[in-house]
C-alpha positions in Angstrom: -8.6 0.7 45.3 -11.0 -1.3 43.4 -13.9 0.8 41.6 -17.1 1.3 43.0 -20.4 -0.7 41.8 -22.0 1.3 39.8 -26.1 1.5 40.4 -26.9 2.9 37.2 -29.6 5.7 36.3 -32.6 6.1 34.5 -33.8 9.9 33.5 -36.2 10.9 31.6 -34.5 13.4 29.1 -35.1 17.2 29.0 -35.7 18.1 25.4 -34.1 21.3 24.2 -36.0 24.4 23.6 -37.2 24.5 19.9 -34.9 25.1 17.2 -35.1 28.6 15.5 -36.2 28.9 11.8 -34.3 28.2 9.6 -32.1 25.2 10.5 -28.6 24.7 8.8 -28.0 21.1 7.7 -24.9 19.0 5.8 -25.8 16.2 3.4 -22.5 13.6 3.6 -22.1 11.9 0.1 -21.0 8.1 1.1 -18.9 7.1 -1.7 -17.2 4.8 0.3 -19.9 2.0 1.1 -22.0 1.7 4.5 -22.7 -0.6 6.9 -26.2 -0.4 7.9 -28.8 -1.7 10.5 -32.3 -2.0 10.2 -34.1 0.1 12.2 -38.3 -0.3 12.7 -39.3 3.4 11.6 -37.9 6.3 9.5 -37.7 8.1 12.9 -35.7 6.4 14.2 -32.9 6.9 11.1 -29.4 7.7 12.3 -26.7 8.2 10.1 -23.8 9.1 12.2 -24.7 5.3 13.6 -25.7 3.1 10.2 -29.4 3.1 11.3 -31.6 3.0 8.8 -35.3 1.9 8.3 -34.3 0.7 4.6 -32.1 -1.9 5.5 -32.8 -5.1 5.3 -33.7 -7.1 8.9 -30.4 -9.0 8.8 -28.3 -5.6 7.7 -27.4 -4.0 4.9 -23.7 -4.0 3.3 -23.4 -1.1 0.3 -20.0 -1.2 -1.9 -18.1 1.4 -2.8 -19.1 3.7 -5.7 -17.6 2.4 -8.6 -16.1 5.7 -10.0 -12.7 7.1 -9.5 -11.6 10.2 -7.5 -12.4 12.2 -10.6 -16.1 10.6 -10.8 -16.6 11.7 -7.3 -15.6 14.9 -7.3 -18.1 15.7 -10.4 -21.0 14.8 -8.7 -19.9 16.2 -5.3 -19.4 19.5 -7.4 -22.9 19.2 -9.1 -25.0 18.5 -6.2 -23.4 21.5 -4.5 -24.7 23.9 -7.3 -28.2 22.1 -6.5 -28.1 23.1 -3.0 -26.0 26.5 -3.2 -29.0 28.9 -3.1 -29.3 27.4 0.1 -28.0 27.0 3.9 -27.1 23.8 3.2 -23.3 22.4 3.3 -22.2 19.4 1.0 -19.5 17.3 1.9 -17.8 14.2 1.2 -15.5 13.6 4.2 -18.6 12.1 7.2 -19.1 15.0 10.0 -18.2 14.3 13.8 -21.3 12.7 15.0 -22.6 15.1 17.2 -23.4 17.1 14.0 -27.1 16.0 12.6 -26.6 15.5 8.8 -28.2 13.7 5.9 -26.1 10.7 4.5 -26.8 10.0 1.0 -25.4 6.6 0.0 -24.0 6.6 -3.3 -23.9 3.5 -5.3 -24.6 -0.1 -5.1 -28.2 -1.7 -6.0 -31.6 -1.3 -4.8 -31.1 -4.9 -3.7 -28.8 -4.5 -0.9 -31.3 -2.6 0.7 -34.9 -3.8 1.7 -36.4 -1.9 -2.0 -39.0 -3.9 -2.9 -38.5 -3.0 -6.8 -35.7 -1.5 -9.4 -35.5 1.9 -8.6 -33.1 4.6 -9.0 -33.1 6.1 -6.1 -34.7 5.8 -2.2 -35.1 7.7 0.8 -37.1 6.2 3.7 -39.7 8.9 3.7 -41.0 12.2 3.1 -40.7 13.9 6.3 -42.7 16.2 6.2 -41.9 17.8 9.4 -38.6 18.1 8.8 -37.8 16.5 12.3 -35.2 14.1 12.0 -32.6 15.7 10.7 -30.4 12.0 10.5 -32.0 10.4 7.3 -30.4 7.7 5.1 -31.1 7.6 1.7 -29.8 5.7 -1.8 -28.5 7.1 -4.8 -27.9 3.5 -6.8 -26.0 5.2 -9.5 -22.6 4.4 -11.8 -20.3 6.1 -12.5 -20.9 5.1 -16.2 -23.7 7.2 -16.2 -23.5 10.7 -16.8 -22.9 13.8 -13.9 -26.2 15.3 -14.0 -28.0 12.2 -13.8 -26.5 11.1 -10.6 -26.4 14.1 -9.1 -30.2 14.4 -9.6 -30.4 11.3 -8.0 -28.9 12.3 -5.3 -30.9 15.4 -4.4 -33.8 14.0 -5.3 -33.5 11.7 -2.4 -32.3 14.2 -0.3 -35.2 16.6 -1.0 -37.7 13.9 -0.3 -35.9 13.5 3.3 -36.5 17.1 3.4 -40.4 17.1 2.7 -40.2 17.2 -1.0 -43.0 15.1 -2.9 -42.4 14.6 -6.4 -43.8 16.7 -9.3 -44.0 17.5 -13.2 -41.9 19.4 -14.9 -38.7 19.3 -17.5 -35.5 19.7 -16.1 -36.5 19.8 -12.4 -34.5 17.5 -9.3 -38.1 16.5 -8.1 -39.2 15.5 -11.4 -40.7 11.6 -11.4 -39.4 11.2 -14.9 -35.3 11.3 -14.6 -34.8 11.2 -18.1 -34.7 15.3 -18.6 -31.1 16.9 -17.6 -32.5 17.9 -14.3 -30.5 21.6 -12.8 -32.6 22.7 -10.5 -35.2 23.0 -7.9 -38.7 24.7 -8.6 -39.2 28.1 -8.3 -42.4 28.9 -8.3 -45.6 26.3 -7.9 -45.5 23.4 -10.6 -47.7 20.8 -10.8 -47.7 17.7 -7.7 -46.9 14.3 -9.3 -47.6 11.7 -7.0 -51.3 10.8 -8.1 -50.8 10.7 -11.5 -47.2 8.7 -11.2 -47.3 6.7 -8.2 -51.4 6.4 -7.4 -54.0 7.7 -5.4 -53.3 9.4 -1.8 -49.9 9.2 -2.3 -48.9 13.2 -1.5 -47.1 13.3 1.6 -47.1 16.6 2.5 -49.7 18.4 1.0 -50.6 20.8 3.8 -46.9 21.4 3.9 -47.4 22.7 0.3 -49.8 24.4 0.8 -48.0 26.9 2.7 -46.3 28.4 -0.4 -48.9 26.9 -3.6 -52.7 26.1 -4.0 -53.7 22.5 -3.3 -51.9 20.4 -5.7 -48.4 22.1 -6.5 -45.5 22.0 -5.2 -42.6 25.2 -5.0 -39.4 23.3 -4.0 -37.9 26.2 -3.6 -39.6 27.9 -1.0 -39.6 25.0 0.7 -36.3 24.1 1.1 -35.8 28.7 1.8 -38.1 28.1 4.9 -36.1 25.1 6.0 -33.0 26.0 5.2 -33.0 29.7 4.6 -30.4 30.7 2.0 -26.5 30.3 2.0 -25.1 33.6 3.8 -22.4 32.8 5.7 -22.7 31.8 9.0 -20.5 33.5 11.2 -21.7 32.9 14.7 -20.3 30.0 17.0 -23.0 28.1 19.4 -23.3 29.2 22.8 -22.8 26.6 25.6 -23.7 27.0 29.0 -23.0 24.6 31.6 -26.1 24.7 34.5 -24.9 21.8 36.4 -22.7 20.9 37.8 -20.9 24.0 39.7 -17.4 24.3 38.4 -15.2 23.3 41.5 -18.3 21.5 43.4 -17.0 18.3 45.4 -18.9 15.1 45.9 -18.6 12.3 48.2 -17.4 8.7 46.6 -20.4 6.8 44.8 -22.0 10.2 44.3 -24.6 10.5 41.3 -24.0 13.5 38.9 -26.7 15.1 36.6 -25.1 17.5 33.7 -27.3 19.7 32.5 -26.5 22.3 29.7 -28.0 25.2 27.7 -27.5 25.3 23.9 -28.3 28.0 21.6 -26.8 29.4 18.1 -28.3 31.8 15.3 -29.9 28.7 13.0 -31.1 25.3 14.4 -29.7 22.2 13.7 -26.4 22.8 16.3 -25.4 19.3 17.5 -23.6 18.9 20.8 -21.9 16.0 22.5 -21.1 15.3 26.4 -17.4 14.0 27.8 -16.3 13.0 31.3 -13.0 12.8 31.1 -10.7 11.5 34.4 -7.3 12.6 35.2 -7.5 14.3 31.9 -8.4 10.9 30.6 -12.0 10.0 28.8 -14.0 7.7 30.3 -17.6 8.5 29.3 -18.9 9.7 26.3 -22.7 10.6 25.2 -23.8 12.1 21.7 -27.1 14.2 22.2 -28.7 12.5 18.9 -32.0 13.2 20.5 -30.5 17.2 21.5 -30.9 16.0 24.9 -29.9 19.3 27.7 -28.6 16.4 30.4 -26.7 13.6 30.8 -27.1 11.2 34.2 -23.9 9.8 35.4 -24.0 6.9 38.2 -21.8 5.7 41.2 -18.9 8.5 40.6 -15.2 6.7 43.1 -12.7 8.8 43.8 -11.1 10.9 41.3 -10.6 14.5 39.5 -13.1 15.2 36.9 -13.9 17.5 33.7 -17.1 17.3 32.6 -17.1 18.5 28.8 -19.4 20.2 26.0 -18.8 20.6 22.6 -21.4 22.0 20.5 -20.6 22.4 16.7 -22.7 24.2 13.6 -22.8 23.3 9.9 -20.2 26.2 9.5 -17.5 24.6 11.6 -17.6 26.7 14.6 -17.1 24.5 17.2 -17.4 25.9 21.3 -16.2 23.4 23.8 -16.8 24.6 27.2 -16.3 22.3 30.6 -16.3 22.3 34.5 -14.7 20.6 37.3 -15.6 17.9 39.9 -13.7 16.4 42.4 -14.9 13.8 44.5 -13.1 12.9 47.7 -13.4 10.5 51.0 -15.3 12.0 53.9 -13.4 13.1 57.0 -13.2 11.6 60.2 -16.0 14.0 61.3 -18.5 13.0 58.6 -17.9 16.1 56.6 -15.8 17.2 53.4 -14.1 20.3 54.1 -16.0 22.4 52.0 -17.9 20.0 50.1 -21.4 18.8 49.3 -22.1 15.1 50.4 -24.3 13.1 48.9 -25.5 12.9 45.0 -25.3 16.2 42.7 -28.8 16.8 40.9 -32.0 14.5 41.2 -33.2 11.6 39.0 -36.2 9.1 39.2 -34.6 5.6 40.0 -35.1 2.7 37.8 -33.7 -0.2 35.8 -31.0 1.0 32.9 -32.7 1.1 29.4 -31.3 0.9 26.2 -27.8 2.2 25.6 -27.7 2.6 21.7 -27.0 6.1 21.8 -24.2 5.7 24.2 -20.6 5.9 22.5 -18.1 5.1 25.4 -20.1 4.0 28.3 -18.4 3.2 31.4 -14.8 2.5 31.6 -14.0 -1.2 32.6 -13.6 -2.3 36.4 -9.7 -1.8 37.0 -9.0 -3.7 40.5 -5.5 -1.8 40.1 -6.2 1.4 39.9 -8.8 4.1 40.9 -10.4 4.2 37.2 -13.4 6.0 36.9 -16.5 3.2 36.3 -19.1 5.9 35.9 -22.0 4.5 34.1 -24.1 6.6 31.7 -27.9 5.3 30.5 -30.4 6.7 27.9 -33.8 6.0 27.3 -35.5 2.6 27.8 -36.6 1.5 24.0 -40.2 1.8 23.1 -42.9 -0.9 23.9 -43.2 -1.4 20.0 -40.2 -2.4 19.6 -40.5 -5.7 21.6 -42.8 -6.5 18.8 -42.1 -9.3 16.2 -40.5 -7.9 12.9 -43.1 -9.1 11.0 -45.7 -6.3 11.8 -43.5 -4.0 10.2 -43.1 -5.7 7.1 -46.7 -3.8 5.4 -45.1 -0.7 7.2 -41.8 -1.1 5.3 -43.3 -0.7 1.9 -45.4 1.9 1.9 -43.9 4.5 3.9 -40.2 4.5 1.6 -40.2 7.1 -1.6 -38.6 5.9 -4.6 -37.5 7.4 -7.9 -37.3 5.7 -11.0 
């Protein structure tokens, strides 16, 4: 029986509740190169999908990191002691997707990216807020140069991601000047940088800093503590609850489903991903990059159905919970023995939006077969984005931190 037409959905997502303080985060070292496209605003960074705001408008190809297996492993060890006071896991193998992490890009030249100058380093902003928890940022190092300096380089960028501003001081990551064998992190208030290196107005986060330090110092530290918290162990899995649909719950052909889940864990910065999978089959995948708590499927033909949620932490725990649907041809009478007719959930109707954030989409129109062509829609993209290019050019280089 051929597949149903789908009419496709549009919801506006529900976003999850607020994250808990702290929030448990991975930076990914990318030895191996990156593929990147340009995005028009820091938040709107994604590295699980290449997006990033510093590459140029045509994309961005990185190499690989010149340095052997040995060269890697040096400065995947020495940016881990940066970051082991804190909750903060460094790897160098990329996380599933539905895990929010930092990518730090290691290698290459500031010219394969849209850097307007020779730097050392780059990160596309100094978010303050700490919100998007998906950053890209450059390390252009060698592996001709030595350990520390690269690895400083690298967490440099990283903090700066973070909400770190640079500042003065010998042997410190945030330090401006990279030429002292830089261990560690602040701890305790040390003297803001920016005005005096890189101009006037140029602190990003000062009220951010002033949380932990008078007006014009920075504790790093702290910072990264209230973000982060420190490194115990983690031994809690996520919670998943499944709110809609009702396990077992049976829907007419062509019905409209809305999943809708509950996520919680001990830290923030849980990711979680939904699956429709078909005769044990997937046909319909959707990475919550934006932690959205539902997922609008369209136009469901006839078929079994698991609806699936994984949620994972920066620890590894990993819950997977699911529930079934079975949709089935009315009866003679009208009725489905024991079934609810009609669409599952509610949604406002309009035109399908942007599907960036969609990584399977419906499965293709099989004439042969009773193949699920579900279709699954995110948000519609943002007026500003229709705009030319060109207004973001001014945009582009003043809102990137560099190191020198």
């Amino acid at each position: 029986m051929a597949a149903a037409v789908l009419a496709l959905l549009f919801l506006a997502f529900a976003p999850a509740e607020p994250e808990p303080t702290p929030w448990r985060h991975t930076l990914f070292l990318q030895f191996d190169g990156a593929s990147l496209t340009w995005v028009p605003s820091p938040d709107d960074e994604n590295a699980a999908l290449g997006h990033s705001f510093l590459a140029k408008f045509e994309g961005s190809e990185l190499p690989v990191y010149d340095g052997d297996d040995a060269d890697r492993a040096a400065v995947l060890q020495a940016v881990t002691a940066h970051l082991e006071p804190f909750g903060v896991s460094v790897v160098a193998e990329r996380p599933p997707a539905r895990v929010p992490y930092t990518m730090a890009v290691v290698g290459g030249q500031w010219d394969d990216t849209a850097a307007t100058s020779v730097v050392r380093g780059i990160a596309p902003e100094v978010d303050c807020e700490r919100l998007n928890q998906r950053h890209v940022v450059f390390a252009f190092v060698s592996a001709d140069e030595t350990v520390v300096a690269q690895a400083t380089t690298v967490s440099q960028e990283a903090g700066h991601a973070w909400g770190l501003d640079h500042v003065v001081g010998e042997g410190l990551i945030m330090s401006y000047d990279l030429s002292a064998a830089a261990t560690e992190f602040s701890d305790g208030c040390v003297p803001l940088c920016e005005e005096a290196c890189q101009g006037p107005d140029s602190i990003y986060c000062a009220r951010q800093h002033l949380e932990h330090c008078a007006a014009g110092s920075q504790d790093s530290r702290a910072e990264l503590l209230s973000t982060f918290g420190d490194a115990d162990p983690d031994d809690v899995a996520p919670t998943v609850e499944i709110l809609s649909p009702t396990d077992g719950i049976t829907l007419a052909p062509g019905s409209d489903l809305l999943v809708e889940v509950a996520v919680t864990d001990n830290y923030g910065g849980v990711g979680w991903d939904f699956e429709l999978l078909q005769d044990g089959e997937s046909v319909a995948t959707q990475t919550a990059f934006d932690r959205e708590l539902v997922w609008p499927l369209g136009g469901l033909p006839e078929g079994s159905y698991e609806v699936r949620v994984r949620a994972q932490d920066h620890a590894g725990h990993q819950t997977t919970v699911s529930a079934l649907v079975s949709v089935a041809d009315v009866d003679d009478d009208g009725t489905l023995d024991g079934a609810t007719t009609g669409s599952q959930g509610s949604s406002d109707s309009a035109s399908s939006g942007d599907d960036e954030l969609q990584t399977g989409g419906a499965a293709a129109d099989d004439s042969e077969t009773d193949g699920c062509a579900c279709g699954t829609t995110g948000a519609p993209p943002p007026l500003w984005m229709m705009l030319p290019m060109l207004g973001f050019s001014i945009r582009r280089l003043t809102r990137a931190r560099t190191s020198r």
